[in-house]
C-alpha positions as CSV (number, residue, x, y, z in Angstrom):
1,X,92.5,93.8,140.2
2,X,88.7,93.9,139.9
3,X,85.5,94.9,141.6
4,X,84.6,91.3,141.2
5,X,87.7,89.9,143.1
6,X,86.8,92.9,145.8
7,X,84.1,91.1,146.5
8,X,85.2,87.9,146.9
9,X,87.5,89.6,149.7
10,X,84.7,91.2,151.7
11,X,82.2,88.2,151.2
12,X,84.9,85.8,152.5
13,X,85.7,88.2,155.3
14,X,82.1,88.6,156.3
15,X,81.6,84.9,155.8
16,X,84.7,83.4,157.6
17,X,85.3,80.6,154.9
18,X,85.2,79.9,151.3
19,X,82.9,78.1,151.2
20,X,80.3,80.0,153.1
21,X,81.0,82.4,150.7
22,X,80.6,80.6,147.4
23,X,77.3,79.8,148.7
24,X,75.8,83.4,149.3
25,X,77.5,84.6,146.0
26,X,75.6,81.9,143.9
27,X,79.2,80.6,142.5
28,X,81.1,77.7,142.9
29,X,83.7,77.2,145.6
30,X,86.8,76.4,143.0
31,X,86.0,79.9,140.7
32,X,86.0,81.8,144.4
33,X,89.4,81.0,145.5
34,X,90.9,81.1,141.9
35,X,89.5,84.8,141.8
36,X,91.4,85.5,145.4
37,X,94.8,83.6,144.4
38,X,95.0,85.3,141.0
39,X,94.4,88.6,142.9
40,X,96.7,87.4,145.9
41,X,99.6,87.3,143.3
42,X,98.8,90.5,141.0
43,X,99.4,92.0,144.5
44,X,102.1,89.8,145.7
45,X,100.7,89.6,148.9
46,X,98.6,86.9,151.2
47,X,94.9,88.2,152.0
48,X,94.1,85.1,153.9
49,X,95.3,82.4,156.6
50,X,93.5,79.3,155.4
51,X,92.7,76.2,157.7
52,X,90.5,73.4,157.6
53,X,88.0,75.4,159.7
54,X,87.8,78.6,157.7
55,X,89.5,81.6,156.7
56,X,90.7,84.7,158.6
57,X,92.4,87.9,157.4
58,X,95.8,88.4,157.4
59,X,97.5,91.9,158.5
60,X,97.7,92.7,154.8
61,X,94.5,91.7,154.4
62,X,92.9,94.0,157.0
63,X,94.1,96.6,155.2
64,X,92.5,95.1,151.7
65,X,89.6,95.2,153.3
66,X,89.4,98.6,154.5
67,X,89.8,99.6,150.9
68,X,88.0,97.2,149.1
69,X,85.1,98.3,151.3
70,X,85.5,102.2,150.5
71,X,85.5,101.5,146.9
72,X,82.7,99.1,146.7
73,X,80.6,101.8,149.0
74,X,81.8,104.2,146.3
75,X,80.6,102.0,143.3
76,X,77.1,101.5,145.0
77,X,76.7,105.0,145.7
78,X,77.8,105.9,141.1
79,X,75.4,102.5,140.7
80,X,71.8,104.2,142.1
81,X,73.2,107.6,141.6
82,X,72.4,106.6,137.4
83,X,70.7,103.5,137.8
84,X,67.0,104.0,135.1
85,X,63.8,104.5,136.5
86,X,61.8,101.0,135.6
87,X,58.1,100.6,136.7
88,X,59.3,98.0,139.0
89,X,61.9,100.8,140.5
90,X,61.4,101.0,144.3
91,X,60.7,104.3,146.2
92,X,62.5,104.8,149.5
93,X,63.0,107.5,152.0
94,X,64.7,107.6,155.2
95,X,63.0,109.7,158.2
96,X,63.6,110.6,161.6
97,X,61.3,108.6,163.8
98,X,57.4,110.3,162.9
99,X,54.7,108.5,163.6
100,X,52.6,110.3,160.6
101,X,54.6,108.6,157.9
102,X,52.7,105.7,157.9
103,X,49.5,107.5,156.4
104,X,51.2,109.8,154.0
105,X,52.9,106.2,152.9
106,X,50.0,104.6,152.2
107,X,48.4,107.5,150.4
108,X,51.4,107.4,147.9
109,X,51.3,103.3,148.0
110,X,47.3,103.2,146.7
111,X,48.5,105.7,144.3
112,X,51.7,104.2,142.5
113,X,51.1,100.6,143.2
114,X,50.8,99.9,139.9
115,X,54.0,101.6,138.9
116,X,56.2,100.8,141.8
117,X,57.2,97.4,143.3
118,X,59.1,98.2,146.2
119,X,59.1,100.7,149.2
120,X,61.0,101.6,151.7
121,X,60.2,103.7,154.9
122,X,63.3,103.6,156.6
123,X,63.4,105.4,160.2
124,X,67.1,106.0,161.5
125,X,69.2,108.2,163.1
126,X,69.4,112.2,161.8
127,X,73.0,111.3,160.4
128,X,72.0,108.5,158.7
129,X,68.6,110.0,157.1
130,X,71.3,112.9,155.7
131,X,73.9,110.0,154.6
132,X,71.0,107.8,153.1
133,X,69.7,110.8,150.7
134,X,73.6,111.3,150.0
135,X,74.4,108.2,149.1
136,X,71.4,107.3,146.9
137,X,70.0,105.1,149.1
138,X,66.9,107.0,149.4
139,X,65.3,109.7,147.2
140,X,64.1,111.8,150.2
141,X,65.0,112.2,153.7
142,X,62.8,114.0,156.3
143,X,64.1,115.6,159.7
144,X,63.2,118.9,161.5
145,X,65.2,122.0,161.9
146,X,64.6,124.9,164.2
147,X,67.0,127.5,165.6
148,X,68.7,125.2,168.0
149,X,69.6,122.6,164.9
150,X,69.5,124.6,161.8
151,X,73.2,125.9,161.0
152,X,75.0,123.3,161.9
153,X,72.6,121.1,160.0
154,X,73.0,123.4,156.7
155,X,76.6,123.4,156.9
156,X,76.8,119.8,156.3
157,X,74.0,119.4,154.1
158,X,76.1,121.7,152.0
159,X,78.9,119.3,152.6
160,X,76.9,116.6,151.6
161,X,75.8,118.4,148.5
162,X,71.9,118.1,149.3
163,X,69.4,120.8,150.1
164,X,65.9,121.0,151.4
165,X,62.3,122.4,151.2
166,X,59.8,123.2,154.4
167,X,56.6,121.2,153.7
168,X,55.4,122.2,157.4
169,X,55.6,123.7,160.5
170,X,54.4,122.3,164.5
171,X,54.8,123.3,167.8
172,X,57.4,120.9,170.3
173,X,54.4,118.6,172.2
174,X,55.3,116.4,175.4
175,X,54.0,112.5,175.0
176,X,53.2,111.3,178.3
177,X,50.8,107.8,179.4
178,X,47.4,108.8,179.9
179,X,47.9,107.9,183.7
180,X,50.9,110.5,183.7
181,X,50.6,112.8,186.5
182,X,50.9,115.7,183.9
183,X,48.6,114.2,181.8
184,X,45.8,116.4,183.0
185,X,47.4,119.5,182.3
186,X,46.9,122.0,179.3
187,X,50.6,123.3,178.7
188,X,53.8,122.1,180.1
189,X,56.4,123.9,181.0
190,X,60.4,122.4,180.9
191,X,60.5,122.8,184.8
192,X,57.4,120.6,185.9
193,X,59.5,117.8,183.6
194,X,62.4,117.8,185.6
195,X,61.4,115.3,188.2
196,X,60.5,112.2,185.3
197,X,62.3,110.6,183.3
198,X,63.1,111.4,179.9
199,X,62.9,109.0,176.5
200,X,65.5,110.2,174.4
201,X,66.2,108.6,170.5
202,X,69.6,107.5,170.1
203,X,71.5,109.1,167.8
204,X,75.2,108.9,166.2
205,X,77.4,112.2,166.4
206,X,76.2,112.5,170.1
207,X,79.2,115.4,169.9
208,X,76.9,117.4,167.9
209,X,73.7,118.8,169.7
210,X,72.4,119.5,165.9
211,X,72.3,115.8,165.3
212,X,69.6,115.2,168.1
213,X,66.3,114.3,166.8
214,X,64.2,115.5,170.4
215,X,63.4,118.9,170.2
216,X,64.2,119.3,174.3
217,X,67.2,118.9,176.3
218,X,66.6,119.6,179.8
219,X,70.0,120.5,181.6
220,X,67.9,119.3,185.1
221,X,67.2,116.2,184.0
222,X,68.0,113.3,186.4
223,X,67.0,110.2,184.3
224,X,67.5,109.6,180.5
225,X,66.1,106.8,179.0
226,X,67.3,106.1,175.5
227,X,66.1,103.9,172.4
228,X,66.3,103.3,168.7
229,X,62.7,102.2,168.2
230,X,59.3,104.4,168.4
231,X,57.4,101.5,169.3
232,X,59.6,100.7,172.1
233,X,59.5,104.4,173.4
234,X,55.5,104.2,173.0
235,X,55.6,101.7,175.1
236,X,57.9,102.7,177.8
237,X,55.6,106.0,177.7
238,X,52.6,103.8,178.8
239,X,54.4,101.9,181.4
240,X,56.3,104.2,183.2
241,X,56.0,108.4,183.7
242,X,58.4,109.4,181.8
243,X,57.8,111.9,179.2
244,X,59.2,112.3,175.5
245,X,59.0,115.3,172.7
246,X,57.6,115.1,169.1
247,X,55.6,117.4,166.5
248,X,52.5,116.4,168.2
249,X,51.0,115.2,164.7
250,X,50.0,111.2,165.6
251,X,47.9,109.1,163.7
252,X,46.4,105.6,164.4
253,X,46.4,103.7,167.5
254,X,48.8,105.8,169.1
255,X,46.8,108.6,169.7
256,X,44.8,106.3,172.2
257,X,47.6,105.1,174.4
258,X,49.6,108.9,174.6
259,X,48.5,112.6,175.8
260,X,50.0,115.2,173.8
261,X,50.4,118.6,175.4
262,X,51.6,121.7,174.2
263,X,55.0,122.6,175.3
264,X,55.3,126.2,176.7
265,X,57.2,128.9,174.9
266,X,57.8,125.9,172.4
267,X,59.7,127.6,169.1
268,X,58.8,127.2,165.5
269,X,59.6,123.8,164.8
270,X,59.8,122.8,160.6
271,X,59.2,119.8,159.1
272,X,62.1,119.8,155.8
273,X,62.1,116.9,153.3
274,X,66.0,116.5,151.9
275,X,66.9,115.8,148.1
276,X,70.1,115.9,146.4
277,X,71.0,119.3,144.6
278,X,71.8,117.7,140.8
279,X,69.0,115.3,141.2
280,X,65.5,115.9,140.2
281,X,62.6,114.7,142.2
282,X,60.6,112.1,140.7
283,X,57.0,112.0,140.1
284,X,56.1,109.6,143.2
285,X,59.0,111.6,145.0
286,X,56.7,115.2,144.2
287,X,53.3,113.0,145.1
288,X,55.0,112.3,148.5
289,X,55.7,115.9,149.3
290,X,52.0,116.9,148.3
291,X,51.0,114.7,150.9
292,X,53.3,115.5,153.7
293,X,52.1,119.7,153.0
294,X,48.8,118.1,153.1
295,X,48.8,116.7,155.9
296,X,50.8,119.9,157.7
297,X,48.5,122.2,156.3
């Protein structure tokens, strides 16, 4: 058994034939299914039901999968954990939805353009930003922690063998449509909210209250309008009066379609860029983080 033949399994799984699969591997159809029968009898057991119209997973081969997927994910996660730095290495990071990271982006962009072929500004859920700095995936992650979030976000950062550094601190804003009833006001307070709806960011580990990327929760709340996009929740800002929270730090065209007002009694939030603990930060990685202080400071 191989990590080759693994991935015939999962490519033919994904695919629902051989031949589908052959195709997006680059191989031939023939030196596909002699990889699966030679691992079919190592094992002594059928991964596949094969018929003229494709190819489906047997109960055996369910479990296969399962496996073969865990140890491939493994294998990716050893592959960029020493893959060498080459000038054509890309950059990634994983964020929590922030409107800002476009600027400090393109300040480290103009600056390693030459070095660097590839970047990667992936916004996502909290749990994946956490998972994606774990597993390699990207060099740095960026969420916020205050004293609602913070423990139970340090225990599993601690699980996950990463740590962090504060680059900046804000104060909780409320985005609301220039037309917003509110939007005349100076300060907000959680009460005057209660009566609009609320755009919330969808988030994985909804069990968790740590895991939730907007800073308020509002037991009074009536309506809760959720979304994994922050041009869709721009959007339904402008259309409709409902309200959401951020750091209040907007750039670009967005600060002409939103109101941002102070949120009363808002606690200390802190901007916190993640990195793994055996890992050092690379030179575009440090350029980043002089940016994102920058721009806090």
């Amino acid at each position: 058994m191989n990590i080759q033949q693994m991935k015939y399994v999962v490519a033919v799984a994904n695919n629902g034939s051989f031949r589908e699969a052959a195709k997006k591997m680059f191989i031939t159809q023939p030196s596909l299914s002699n990889g699966i029968r030679e691992l079919e009898d190592e094992i002594g057991v059928s991964l596949f039901i094969r018929t003229n119209k494709g190819a489906s997973l047997t109960e055996e081969g369910l479990v296969f999968l399962e496996h073969a997927e865990k140890v491939l994910t493994q294998m990716e996660m050893l592959e960029n954990r020493y893959q060498e730095v080459t000038t054509s290495e890309r950059f990634s990071i994983s964020s929590q939805h922030y409107d800002f990271l476009g600027v400090v982006m393109g300040n480290v962009i103009k600056q390693f353009k030459e070095q660097y072929k590839n970047f990667r500004v992936f916004e996502t859920t909290t749990l994946k930003v956490i998972e994606d700095v774990k597993s390699y995936h990207s060099e740095l992650g960026i969420i916020y922690l205050n004293h609602q979030n913070q423990s139970g976000i340090e225990r599993y950062l601690e699980q996950a063998n990463l740590t962090y550094d504060v680059v900046g601190s804000f104060k909780t804003h409320i985005f609301v449509s220039n037309d917003h009833p509110l939007a005349k006001m100076s300060e907000i307070s959680l009460e005057q909210l209660c009566c609009y709806p609320q755009v919330r960011f969808t988030q994985e580990g909804s069990n968790f209250a740590y895991f939730s990327e907007d800073l308020i929760e509002n037991q009074e709340q009536e309506t809760v309008i959720y979304t994994n996009d922050r041009g869709t929740l721009m959007n339904l800002l402008v259309e409709t009066d409902a309200y959401a929270s951020g750091s209040g730090v907007v750039t670009g065209f967005t600060k002409k379609e939103i109101r941002l007002i102070p949120l009363a009694d808002s606690p200390n939030n802190k901007i916190c860029v993640l990195y793994q603990k055996n890992k050092s930060i690379s030179q575009i990685g440090h350029y980043f983080i002089q940016e994102l202080k920058r721009l806090f400071s």
